[in-house]
N, C-alpha and C positions, 0 to 999 in steps of 0.2 A: 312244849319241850323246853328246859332248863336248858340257858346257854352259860358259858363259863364266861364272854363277852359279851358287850357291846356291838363294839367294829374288832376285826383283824385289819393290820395292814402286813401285804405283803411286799416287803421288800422298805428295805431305810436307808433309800437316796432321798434325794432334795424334796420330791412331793412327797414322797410317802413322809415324810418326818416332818414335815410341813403340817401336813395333816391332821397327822398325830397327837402337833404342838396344839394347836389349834380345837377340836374336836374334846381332847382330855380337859382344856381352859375350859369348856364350858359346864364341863363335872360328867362326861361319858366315860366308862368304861374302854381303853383302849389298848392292846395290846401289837405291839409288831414285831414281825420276824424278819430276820436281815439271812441271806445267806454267807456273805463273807463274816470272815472273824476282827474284824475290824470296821466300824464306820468311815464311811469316806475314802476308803480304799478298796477296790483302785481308782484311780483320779482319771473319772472320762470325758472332764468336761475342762473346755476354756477358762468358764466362769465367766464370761461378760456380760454386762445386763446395764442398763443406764440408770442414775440417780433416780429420777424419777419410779419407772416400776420398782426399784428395791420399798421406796416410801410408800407406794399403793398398795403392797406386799404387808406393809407396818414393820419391813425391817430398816434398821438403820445401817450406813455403811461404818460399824466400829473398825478400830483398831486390829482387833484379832483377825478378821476377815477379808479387810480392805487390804489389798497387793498394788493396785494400782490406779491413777483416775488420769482419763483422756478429753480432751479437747480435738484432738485432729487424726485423722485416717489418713496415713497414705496408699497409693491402690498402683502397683504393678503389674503392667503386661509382660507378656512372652519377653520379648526383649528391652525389659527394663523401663519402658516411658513408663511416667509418674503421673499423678493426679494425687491434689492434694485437697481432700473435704475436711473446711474448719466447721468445727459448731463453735456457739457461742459462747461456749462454758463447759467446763472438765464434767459432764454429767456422765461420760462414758466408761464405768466401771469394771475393775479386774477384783474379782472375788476369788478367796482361798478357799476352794469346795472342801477339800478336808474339814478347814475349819469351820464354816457356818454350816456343814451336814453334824459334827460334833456338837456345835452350837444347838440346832434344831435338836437333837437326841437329848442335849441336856436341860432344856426344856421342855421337853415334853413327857421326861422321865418326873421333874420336878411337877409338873402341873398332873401326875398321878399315871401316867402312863408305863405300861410293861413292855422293855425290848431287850428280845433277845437275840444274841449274834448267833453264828453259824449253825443257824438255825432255815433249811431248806424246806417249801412248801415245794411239795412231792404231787400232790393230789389234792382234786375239789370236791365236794359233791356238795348239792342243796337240795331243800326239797321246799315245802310251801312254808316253814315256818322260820327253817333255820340254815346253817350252813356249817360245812363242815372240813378243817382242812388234813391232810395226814402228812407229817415232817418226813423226813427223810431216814430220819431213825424212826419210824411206822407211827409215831406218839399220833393222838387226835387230838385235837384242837375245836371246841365248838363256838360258834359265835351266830350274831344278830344276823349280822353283813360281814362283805370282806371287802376291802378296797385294795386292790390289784394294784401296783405302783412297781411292779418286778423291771419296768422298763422292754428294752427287745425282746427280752423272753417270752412276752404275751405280745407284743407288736404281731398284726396280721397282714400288714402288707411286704411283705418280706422283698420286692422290688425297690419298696420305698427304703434300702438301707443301704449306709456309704460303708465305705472301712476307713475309722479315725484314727490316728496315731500322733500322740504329744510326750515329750520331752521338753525338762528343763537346760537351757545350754547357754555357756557363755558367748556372748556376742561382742559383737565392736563394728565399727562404721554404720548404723544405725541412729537417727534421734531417739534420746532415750523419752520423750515426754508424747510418744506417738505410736499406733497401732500401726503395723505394717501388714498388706494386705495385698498374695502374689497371686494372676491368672496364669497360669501355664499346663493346660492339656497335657501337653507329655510328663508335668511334674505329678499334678491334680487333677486326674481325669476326672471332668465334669464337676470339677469342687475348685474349690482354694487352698490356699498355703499361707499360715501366718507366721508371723514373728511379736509377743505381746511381751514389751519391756516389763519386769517387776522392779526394777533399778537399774544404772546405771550399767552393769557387767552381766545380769543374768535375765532370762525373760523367755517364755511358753513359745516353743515354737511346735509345729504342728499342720497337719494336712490333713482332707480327706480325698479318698481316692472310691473308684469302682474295684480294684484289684489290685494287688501287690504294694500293699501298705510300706513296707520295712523296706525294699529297693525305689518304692516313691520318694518316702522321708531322706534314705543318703543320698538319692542325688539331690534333691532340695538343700541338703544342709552342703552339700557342695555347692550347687551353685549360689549360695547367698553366703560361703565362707564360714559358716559356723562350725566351731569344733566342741568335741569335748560334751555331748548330752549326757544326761544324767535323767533317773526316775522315768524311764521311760513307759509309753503304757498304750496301747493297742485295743479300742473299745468303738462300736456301733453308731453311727452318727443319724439320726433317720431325719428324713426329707419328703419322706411319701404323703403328708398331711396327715390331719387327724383322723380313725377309722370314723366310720357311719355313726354307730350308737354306742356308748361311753357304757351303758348300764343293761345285766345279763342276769335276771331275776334279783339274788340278791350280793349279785356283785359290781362290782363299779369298778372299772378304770381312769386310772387320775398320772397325768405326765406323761412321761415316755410308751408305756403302757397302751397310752390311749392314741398318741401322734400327737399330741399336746407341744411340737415344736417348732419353726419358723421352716416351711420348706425348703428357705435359700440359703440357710446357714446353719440348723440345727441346734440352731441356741433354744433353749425350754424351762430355762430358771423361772422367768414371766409367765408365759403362755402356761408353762405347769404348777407354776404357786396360785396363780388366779383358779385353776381350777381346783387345789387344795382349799381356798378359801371355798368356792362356793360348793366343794363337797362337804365341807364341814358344818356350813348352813343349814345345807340339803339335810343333811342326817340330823341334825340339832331338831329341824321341824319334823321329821320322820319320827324320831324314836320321843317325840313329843307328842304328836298329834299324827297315828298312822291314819289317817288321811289323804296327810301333803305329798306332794308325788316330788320320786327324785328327779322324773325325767325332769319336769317344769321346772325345779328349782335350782338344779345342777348344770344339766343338758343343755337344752334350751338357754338358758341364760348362758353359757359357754359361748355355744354356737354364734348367739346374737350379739357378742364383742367382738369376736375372732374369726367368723367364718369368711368375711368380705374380703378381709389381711391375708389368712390364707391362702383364697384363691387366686388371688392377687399373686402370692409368694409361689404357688406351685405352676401359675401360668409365664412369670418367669424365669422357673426354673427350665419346663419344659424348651422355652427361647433358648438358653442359655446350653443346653445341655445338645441343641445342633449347632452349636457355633465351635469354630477351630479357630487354632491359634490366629490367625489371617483377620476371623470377624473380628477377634479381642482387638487385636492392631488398629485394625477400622475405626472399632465403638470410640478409642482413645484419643484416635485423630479428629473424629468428629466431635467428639464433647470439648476436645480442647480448642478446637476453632470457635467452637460457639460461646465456653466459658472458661477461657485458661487453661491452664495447668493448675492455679488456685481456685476451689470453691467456694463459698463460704451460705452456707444453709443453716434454717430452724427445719429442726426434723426432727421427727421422734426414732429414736434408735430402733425402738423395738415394734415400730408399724411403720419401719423405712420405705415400704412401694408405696403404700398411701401419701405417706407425707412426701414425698422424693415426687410423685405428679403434684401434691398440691404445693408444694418448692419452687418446682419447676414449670409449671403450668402445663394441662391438660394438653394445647397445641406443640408445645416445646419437647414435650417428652412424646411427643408422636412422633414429631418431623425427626428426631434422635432415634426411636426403634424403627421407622422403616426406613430410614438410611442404612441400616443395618438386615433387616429382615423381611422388607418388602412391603407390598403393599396388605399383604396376609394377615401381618400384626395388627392392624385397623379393625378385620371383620370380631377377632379374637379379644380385643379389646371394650368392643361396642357390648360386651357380654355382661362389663365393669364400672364403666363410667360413661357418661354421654358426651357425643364426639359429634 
């Protein structure tokens, strides 16, 4: 059967147009459908990601995209104590998703690829050779493959999902060269709440919660004094890990889509470009040599960078998600007895459990979670590293 593509991608957030950029470079056939009428809006992400992964990515932090670069975290509890984590260099970046999702589209429009905005994938169907999608205005669409990248819309763990909510807002009494990073259950049930400068007077602030996003965020922006948000915007945060299997005959889920995101903070710019690259691989050897298999070359090789990280991140979230404001108070007293109020670590941002035990040492980060969580966190651990 005659397909009219290569790949579909559905959906043109950050992986899908990742993908797209990527996949069209190597001279495939690529077309995407975005459902809103604009790329990049609405804005549901932070944008953080470290200097590093942007360069493993092969993107550079330009001008257009770069909003902000960090050297230091600071992390409040329920009532305000502080801990201050330095790394040793501003590697910790603030990206304009608007702009490097426009960026990603206008590359990959240029390197021969077709997207189209408000444009809704309605329905699927495949059969053994091809695949086929039907829009929202009933049009059909045929193609090779589709690679799924809608985000929560195709998410199957619907347990694993927060309610995020970010605005722009002027701030003051804050360091402006610092990510500010608040625990408080009654603010951010089961999440956090940040404040991320982009200059000196304006800067992302934002939460995520289990329920009632919009009465979380004002009394957040009350208690931290901030007035005056602007661009406000209410979007899905997922924490549940990545689902089982990424690929569904001859469809593929890539980013959000797939759980492609850090369980304890929802960030997936990394975690879902790494898997745009090696989806684009995947299909490169595919529609070269139908032989090569996607699982092996996509799956599989996913799994075997991220799945250790993962479990790692979902087995803290689990810790984290029985703790009340009381443990937070504790955890704070106890790290600052042991290292200040100031830290100063090499850590990779974006495989923070791993690096934060190899930081901190295997024994040191024990005798800190069962002061906290008891003797329990040892059996749960033993499942990850050797103790």
């Amino acid at each position: 059967m005659s397909t009219d593509t290569d790949v579909l991608v559905a959906g043109g957030g950050f992986s899908g147009l990742f993908f797209a950029k990527e996949l069209s470079k190597k001279g495939f056939a690529v077309r995407v459908f975005e459902e809103h009428n604009e790329i990049g809006h609405p804005n549901k992400c932070s944008g953080v990601v470290s200097l590093n992964s942007l360069k493993k990515l092969g993107l550079l932090p330009t001008e257009r995209y770069l909003q902000n670069r960090f050297s230091k975290i600071m992390f409040y509890s329920p009532s305000a104590s502080k801990i201050l984590l330095n790394f040793s260099s501003p590697d910790i970046l603030v990206l304009n998703r608007y702009e490097i999702d426009n960026f990603l589209a206008e590359e990959a429009t240029k390197n021969g690829a077709e997207l189209s905005i408000s444009s809704r994938i309605k329905d699927v169907y495949q059969d053994i050779s091809s695949i086929r999608v039907k829009l929202a205005d009933e049009k059909t669409v045929s193609s090779k493959y589709l690679v799924d990248a809608r985000g929560v819309t195709s998410y199957t763990n619907k347990e694993g999902i927060y309610n995020g909510i970010q605005s722009y807002a002027l701030y003051k009494n804050f360091e402006p060269d610092c990510m500010h990073v608040f625990f408080d259950k009654k603010i951010a049930q089961n999440f956090f709440a940040w404040l991320i400068p982009i200059d000196e007077y304006v800067a992302k602030v934002g939460l995520g919660t289990k329920s009632q996003p919009i009465e979380s965020f004002n009394n957040f922006l009350s208690k931290i004094n901030v007035k005056l948000p602007f661009n406000r915007n209410i979007a899905p945060i997922i924490v549940g890990g990545p689902i089982e299997h990424f690929i569904e005959g001859r469809m593929l889920h890539v980013g959000d889509s797939a759980g492609q995101t850090k369980p304890t903070t929802g960030g997936g710019i990394y975690f879902g470009g790494v898997a745009s690259l090696l989806a684009s691989e995947a299909f490169e050897n595919k529609l070269q040599n139908q032989g090569s298999s996607l699982v092996k070359d996509y799956e599989k090789k996913w799994f075997s960078k991220f799945k250790k990280e993962t479990e790692y991140m979902k087995l803290a979230r689990t810790y984290f998600e029985k703790m009340e404001n009381y443990d937070i108070e504790k955890l704070f007293t106890t790290i600052k007895s042991s290292y200040s109020d100031q830290i100063n670590l090499e850590m990779d941002y974006d495989f923070h459990i791993s690096s934060l035990i190899k930081s901190l040492g295997v024994k040191s980060f024990l005798s800190i979670a069962m002061k906290i969580f008891g003797t329990s966190v040892k059996a749960s651990l033993k499942k990850f590293i050797y103790i």
